[in-house]
Backbone as a printed PyTorch tensor [residue, N CA C, xyz], in Angstrom:
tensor([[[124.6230,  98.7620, 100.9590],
         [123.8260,  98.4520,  99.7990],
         [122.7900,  97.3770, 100.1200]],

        [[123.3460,  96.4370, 100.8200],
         [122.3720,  95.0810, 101.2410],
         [121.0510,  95.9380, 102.1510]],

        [[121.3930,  96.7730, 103.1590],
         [120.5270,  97.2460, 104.1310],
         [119.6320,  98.1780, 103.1770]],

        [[119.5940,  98.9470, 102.1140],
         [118.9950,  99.8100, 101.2630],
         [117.7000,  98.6750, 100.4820]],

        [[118.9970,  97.6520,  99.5380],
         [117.5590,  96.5190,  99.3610],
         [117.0270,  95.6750, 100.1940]],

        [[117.2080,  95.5290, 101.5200],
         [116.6300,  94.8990, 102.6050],
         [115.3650,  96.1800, 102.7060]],

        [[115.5010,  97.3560, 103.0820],
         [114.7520,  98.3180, 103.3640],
         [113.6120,  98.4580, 102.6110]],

        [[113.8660,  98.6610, 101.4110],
         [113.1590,  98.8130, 100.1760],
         [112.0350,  97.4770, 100.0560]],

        [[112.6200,  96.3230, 100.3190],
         [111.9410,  95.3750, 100.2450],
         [110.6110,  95.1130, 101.3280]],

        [[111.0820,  95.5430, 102.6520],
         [110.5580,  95.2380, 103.8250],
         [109.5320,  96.7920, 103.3630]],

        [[109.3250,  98.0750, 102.9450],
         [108.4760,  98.7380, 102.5000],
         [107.5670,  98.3600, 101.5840]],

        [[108.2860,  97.9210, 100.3010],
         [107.4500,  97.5670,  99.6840],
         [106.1120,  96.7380,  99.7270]],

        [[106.7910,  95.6640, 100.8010],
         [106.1670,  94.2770, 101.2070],
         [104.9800,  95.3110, 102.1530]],

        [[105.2910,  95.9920, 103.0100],
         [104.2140,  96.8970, 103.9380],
         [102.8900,  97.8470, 102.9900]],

        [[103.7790,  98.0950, 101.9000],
         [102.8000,  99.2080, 101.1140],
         [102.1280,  97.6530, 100.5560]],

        [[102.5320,  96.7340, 100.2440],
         [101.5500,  95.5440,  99.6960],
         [100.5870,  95.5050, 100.3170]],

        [[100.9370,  94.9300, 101.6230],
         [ 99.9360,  94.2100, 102.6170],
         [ 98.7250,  95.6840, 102.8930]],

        [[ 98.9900,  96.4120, 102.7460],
         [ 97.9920,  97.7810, 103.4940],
         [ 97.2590,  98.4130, 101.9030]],

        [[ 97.7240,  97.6410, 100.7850],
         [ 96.8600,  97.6980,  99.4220],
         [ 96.4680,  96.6730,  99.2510]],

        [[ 96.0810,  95.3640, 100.1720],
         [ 95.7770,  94.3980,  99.8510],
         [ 94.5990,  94.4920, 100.3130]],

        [[ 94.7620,  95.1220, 101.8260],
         [ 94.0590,  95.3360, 103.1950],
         [ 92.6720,  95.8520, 102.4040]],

        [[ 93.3070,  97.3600, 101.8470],
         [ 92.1430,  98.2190, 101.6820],
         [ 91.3150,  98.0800, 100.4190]],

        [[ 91.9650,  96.5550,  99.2330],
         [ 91.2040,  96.0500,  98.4680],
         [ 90.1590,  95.3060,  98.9610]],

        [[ 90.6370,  94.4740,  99.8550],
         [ 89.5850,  93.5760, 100.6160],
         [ 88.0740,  94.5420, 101.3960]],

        [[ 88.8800,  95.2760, 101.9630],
         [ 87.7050,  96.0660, 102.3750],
         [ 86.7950,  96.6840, 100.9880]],

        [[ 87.4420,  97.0990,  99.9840],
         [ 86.6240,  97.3210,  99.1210],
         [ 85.6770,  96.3850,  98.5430]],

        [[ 86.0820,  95.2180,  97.9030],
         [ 85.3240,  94.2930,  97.9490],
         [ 84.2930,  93.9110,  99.0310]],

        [[ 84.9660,  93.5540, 100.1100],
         [ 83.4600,  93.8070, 101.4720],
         [ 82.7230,  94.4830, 100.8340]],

        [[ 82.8290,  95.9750, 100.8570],
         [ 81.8270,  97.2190, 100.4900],
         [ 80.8750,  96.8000,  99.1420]],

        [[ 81.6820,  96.2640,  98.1330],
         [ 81.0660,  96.3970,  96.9580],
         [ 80.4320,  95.4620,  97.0480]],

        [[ 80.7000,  94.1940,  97.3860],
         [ 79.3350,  93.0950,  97.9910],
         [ 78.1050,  93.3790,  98.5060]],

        [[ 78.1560,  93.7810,  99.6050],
         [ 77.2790,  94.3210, 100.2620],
         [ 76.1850,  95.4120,  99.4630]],

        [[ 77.2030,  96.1680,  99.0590],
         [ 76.3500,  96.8800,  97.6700],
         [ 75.5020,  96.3250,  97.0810]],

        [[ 75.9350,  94.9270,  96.7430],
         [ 75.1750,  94.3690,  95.2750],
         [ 74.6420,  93.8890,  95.4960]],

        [[ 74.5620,  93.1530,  97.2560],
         [ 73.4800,  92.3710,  97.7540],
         [ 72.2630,  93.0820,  97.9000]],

        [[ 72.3710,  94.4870,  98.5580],
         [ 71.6350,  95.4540,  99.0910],
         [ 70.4980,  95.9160,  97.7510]],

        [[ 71.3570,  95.8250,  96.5360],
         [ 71.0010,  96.4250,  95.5670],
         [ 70.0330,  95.1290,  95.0470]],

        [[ 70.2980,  94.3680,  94.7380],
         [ 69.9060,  92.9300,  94.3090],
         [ 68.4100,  92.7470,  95.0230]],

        [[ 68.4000,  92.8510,  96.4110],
         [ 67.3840,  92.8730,  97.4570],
         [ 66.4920,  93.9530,  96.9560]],

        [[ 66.6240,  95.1480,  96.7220],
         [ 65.7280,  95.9080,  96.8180],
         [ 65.2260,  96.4790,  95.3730]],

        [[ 65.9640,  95.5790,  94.3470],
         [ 65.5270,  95.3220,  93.1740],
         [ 64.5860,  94.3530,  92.8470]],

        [[ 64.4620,  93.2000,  94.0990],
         [ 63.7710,  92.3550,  93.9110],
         [ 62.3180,  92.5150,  94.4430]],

        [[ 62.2610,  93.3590,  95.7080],
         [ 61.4470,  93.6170,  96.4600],
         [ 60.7570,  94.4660,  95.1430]],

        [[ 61.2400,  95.4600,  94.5510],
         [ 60.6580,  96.1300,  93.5800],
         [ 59.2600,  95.4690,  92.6890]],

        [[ 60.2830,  94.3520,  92.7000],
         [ 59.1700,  93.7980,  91.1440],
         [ 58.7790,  92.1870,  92.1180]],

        [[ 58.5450,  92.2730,  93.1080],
         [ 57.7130,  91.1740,  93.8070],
         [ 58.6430,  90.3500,  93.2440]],

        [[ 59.9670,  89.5620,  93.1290],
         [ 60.7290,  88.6900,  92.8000],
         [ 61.6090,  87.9220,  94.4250]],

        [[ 61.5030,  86.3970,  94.5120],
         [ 62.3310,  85.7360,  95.6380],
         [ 63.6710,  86.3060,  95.5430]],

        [[ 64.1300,  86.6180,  96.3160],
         [ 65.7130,  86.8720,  96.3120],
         [ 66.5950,  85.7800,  96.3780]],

        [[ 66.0600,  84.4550,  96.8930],
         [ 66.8250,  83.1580,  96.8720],
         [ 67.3000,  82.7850,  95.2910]],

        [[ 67.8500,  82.0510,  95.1650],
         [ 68.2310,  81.4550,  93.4940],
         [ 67.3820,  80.5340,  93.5080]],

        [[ 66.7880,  80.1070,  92.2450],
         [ 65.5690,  79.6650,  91.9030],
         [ 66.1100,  78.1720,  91.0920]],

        [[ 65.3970,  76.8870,  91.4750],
         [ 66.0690,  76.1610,  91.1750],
         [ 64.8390,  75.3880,  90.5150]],

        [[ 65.7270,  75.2640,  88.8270],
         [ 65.2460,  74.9480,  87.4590],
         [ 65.4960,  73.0950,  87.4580]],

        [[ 64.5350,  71.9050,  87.4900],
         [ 64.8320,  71.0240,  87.2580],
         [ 64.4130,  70.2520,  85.6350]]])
């Protein structure tokens, strides 16, 4: 019984780490997206892509 919830646990913990993995990579992706997107939204309408600083 101990070796079943030892097992179970040590899977679970694996299916974590490899849905953690392939969140992170998603995020990477979707960054990059929004940067990409951000950039060539800006280029569009002649706008700096830097943040613009209001004093």
């Amino acid at each position: 019984m101990i070796e079943n919830t030892h097992h179970d646990a040590t899977r679970r913990h694996l299916l974590l780490a490899a849905a953690m993995e392939e969140l992170a990579k998603f995020e990477r992706k979707e960054s990059e997206f929004r940067q990409k997107d951000r950039q060539e939204r800006a280029a569009e309408l002649h706008l700096p892509v830097d943040a613009i600083n209001v004093q």
